[in-house]
C-alpha positions, 0 to 999 in steps of 0.5 A: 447263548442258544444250542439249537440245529441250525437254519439251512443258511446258518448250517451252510455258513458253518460248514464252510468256515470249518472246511477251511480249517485242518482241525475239521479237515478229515471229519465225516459230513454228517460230524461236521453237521453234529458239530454246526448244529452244537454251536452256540449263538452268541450276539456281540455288542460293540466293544464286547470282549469276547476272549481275553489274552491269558484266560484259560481257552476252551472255545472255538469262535465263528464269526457269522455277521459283524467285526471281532479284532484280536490285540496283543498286549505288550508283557511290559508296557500293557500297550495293545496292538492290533493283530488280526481282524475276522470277519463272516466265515473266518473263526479264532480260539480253535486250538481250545478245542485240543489244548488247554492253553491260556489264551495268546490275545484278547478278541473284542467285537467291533461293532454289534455282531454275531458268531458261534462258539463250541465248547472244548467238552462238546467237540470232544463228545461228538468226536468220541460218540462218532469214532464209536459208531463209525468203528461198528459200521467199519466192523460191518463194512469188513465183514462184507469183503469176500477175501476177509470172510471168515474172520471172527468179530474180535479180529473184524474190531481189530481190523477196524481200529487199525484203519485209518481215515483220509478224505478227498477231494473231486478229481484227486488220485487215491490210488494210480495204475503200477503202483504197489498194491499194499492197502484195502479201500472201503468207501465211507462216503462219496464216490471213486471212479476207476480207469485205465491209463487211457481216461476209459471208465472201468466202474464207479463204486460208492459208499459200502463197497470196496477195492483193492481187497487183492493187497491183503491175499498171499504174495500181494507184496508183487502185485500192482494196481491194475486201475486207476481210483479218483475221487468223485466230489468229496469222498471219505475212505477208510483204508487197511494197510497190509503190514497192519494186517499182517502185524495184528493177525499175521498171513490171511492164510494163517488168520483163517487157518488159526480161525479153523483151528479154534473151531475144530477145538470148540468141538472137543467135549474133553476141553470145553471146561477151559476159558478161552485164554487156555483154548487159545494157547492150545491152538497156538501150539498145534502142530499140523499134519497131514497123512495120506490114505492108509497110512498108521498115525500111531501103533498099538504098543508105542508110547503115547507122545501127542494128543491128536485132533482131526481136523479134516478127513477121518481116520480108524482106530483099530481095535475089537471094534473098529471105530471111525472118527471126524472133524473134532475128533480126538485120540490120544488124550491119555498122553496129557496125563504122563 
């Protein structure tokens, strides 16, 4: 069998058998192409058995030029029967590429042909090696999205191994006016339109950008879609639904202000020599308030209860000499001893 990348007629051909079949369904063009140009040729001769019915299965066949028949064999009698025929374009032994299964009949070619097979080892390497990339270009996508700015890269990793991926096709609605708006969009590949209910065309968006970012702000949960979003030819996208969000890193607001607070820590000299698990447990367990100008945070004489940590603002520890403190500030820290 040769393993090369393909012809522009061959690569067309495969392409089109995988595009009828779910297994390849909501993978990215440029996998499929991976996918096309890793098949291996394999040429025919008439009466050649090509899988045999209880062998184990790990390939997946596209027929690309002659006549393959499948045949089941009676468990009693061993008496064959024909099932199915395949010809150019139609394709068997696809459920090796999941399951190690023992082949449920035997395919013969009947007359010379050719078609192209893949390996269970090699689709699963492509897919793997895909998804890794795709979740670093989604990590980068997010990081581009104005109301997600400010997060941190592990949240952004976060963000992106919970999306999900849905591809589709010219003319299909991925989002209708009034409908809750509850999911961030980001165009992997393709191209959206948007209009209002009477066809008017608001914008078109392709791969990179975004929409539907509002889903993920405070008191989304009343908002609907003010557009409608359709497909334009195949388009694929990823999409983050608020609930997810909101499972993995809570409100925007408490990300972004959990983000804050993890910065202001970072400037606190006193507890630089702790790891991040520590830091993070620390933040965790803040107690945020907030004082009016003039107003005493503690008095001379009372017993220290609390270390505190200025976020914002400044304040004055009077003493003999009056000292002003900023962000990353601290006083108070004798109270972590008693």
């Amino acid at each position: 069998p040769s393993c090369a990348p393909k012809a522009p007629p061959v690569r067309a051909a495969l392409l089109e058998a995988m595009s009828g079949n779910a297994l390849f369904e909501s993978l990215q063009p440029e996998l499929l192409e991976a996918i096309a140009d890793s098949m291996a040729e394999h040429v025919a001769a008439e009466g050649e058995v090509i899988i045999r019915q209880g062998d184990p299965g790990d390939h997946l066949y596209i027929v690309h030029s002659g006549a393959f028949a499948a045949f089941v064999a009676d468990a009693a009698s061993g008496q064959e029967a024909k099932v199915a025929d395949y010809k150019s374009g139609q394709y068997f032994g696809e459920l090796a590429l999941l399951y190690n299964l023992p082949r449920a009949a035997t395919v013969r070619a009947q007359e010379t042909g050719t078609c192209y097979c893949l390996d269970r080892a090699t689709f699963r390497t492509l897919v793997k090696g895909y998804l890794t990339k795709s979740k670093v270009g989604l990590q980068q996508y997010l990081s581009t999205v104005p109301v997600l700015r400010g997060l941190e890269a592990e949240q952004y990793a976060e963000l992106a191994s919970a999306a999900g991926v849905d591809v589709f096709h010219d003319g299909e609605y991925i989002c209708s006016m009034g409908e809750a708006a509850d999911e961030l969009f980001l165009v992997l590949s393709g191209e959206v339109v948007c209009h209002k209910g009477d066809g008017g065309e608001l914008m078109r968006l392709a791969e990179g950008q975004f929409f539907g970012e509002s889903a993920l702000q405070e008191g989304s949960e009343l908002q609907k879609r003010q557009a409608n979003v359709v497909s334009v030819g195949r388009t694929s996208l990823a999409r983050i639904r608020r609930e997810d969000f909101v499972r993995l890193l809570g409100s925007l607001t408490q990300a972004m202000n959990r983000n804050l607070n993890r910065k202001v820590l970072a400037g606190v000299a006193l507890l630089s020599p702790l790891d991040d698990a520590l830091k993070d447990q620390i933040v965790d367990a803040f107690v945020e308030e907030t004082y009016p100008d003039g107003a005493n945070i503690v008095t001379k004489g009372d017993q220290g209860k609390a270390f505190h940590i200025i976020k914002s603002g400044s304040a004055v520890v009077q003493a003999s000499d009056d000292v002003t403190l900023g962000p990353s500030q601290y006083f108070g820290e004798r109270s972590l001893l008693t």
